[in-house]
C-alpha positions as a LaTeX table, in Angstrom:
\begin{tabular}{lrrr}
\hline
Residue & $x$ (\AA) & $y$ (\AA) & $z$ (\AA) \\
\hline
Unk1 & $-3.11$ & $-4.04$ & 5.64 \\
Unk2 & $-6.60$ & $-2.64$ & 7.04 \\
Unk3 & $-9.97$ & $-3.95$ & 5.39 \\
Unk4 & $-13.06$ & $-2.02$ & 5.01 \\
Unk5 & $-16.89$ & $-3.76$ & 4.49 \\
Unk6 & $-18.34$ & $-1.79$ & 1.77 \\
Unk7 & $-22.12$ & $-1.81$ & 1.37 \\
Unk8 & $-24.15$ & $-4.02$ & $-1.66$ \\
Unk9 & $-24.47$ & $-0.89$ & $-3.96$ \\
Unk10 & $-20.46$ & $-0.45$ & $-3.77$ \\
Unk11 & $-19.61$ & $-4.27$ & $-4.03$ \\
Unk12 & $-21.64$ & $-4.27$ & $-7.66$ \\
Unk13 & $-19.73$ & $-1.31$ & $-8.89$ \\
Unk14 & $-16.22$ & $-2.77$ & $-7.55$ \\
Unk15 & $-17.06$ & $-6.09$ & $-9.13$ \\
Unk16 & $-16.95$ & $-4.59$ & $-12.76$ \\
Unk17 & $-13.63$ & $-3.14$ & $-12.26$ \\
Unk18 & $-10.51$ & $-4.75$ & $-14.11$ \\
Unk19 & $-7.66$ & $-2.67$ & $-13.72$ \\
Unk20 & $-6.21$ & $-0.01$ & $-10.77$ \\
Unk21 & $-9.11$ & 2.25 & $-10.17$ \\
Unk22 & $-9.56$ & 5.79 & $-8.08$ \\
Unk23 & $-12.20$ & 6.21 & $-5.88$ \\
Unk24 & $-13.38$ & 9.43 & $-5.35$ \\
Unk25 & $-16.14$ & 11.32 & $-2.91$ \\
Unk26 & $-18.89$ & 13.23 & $-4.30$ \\
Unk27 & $-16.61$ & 16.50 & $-4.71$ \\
Unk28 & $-13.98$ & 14.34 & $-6.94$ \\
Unk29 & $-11.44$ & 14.11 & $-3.93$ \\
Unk30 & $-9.56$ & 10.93 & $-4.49$ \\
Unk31 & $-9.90$ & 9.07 & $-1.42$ \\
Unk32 & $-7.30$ & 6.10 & $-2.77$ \\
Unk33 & $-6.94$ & 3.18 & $-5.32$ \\
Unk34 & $-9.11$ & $-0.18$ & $-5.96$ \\
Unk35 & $-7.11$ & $-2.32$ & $-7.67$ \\
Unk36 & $-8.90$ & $-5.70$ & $-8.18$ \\
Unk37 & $-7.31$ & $-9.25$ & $-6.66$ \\
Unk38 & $-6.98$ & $-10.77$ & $-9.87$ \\
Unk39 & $-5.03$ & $-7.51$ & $-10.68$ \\
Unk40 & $-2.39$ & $-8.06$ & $-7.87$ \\
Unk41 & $-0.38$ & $-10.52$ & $-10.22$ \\
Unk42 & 1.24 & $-6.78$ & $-11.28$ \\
Unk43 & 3.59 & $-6.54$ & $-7.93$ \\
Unk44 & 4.74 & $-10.22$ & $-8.67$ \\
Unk45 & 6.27 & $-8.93$ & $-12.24$ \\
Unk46 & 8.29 & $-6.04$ & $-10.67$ \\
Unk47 & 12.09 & $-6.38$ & $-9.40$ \\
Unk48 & 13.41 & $-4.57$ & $-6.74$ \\
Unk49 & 16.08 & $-2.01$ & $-8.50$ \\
Unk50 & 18.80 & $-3.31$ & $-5.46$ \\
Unk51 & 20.25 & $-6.29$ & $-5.69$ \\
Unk52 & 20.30 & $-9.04$ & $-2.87$ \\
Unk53 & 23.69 & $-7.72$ & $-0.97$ \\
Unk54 & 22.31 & $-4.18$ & $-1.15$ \\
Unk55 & 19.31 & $-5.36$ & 0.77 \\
Unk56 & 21.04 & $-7.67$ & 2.98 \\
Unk57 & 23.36 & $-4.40$ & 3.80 \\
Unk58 & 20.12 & $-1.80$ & 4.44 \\
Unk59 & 19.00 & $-4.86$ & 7.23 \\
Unk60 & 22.02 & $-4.82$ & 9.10 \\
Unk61 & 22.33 & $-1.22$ & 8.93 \\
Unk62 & 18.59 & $-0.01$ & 10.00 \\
Unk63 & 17.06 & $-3.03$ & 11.78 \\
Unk64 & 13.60 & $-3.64$ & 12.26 \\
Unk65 & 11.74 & $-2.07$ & 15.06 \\
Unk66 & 8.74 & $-1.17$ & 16.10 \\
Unk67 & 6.91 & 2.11 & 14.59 \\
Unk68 & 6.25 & 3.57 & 18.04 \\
Unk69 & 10.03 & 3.57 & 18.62 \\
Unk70 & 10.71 & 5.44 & 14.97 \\
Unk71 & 7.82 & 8.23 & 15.75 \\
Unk72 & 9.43 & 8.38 & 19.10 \\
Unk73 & 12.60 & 9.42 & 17.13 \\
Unk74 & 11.25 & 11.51 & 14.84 \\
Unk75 & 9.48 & 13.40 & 17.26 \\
Unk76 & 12.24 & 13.79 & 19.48 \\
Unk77 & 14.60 & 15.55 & 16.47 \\
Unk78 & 11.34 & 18.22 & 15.81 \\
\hline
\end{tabular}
């Protein structure tokens, strides 16, 4: 994950948020989500739909490597 330094103004309004936020420019465009640190506790109450052998399966199949090597192969098929 990337990290961005916001400015003083920014880190007041962020600090009142309690729950998944938008951000937005001036023109409304949503440029992404805030959601707060005490907020990530969410992702720790979700289960994966696939069980443990389904995932151990996907692994063997599609190993990891790197993203270079992917864009490399999706480039090469366009």
């Amino acid at each position: 994950m990337s990290s961005l330094t916001v400015d003083t103004p920014l880190v007041a309004q962020l600090g009142k948020v309690s729950a998944p936020t938008k951000l937005c420019d001036p023109s409304g465009r949503v440029l992404g989500t805030f959601l707060p640190e005490e907020d990530r506790s969410l992702y720790d109450r979700v289960a994966s739909p696939n069980r443990d052998e389904e995932l151990d399966r996907r692994l063997r199949e599609y190993p990891e490597r790197p993203l270079e090597d992917i864009l490399r192969g999706l480039e090469s098929r366009g």
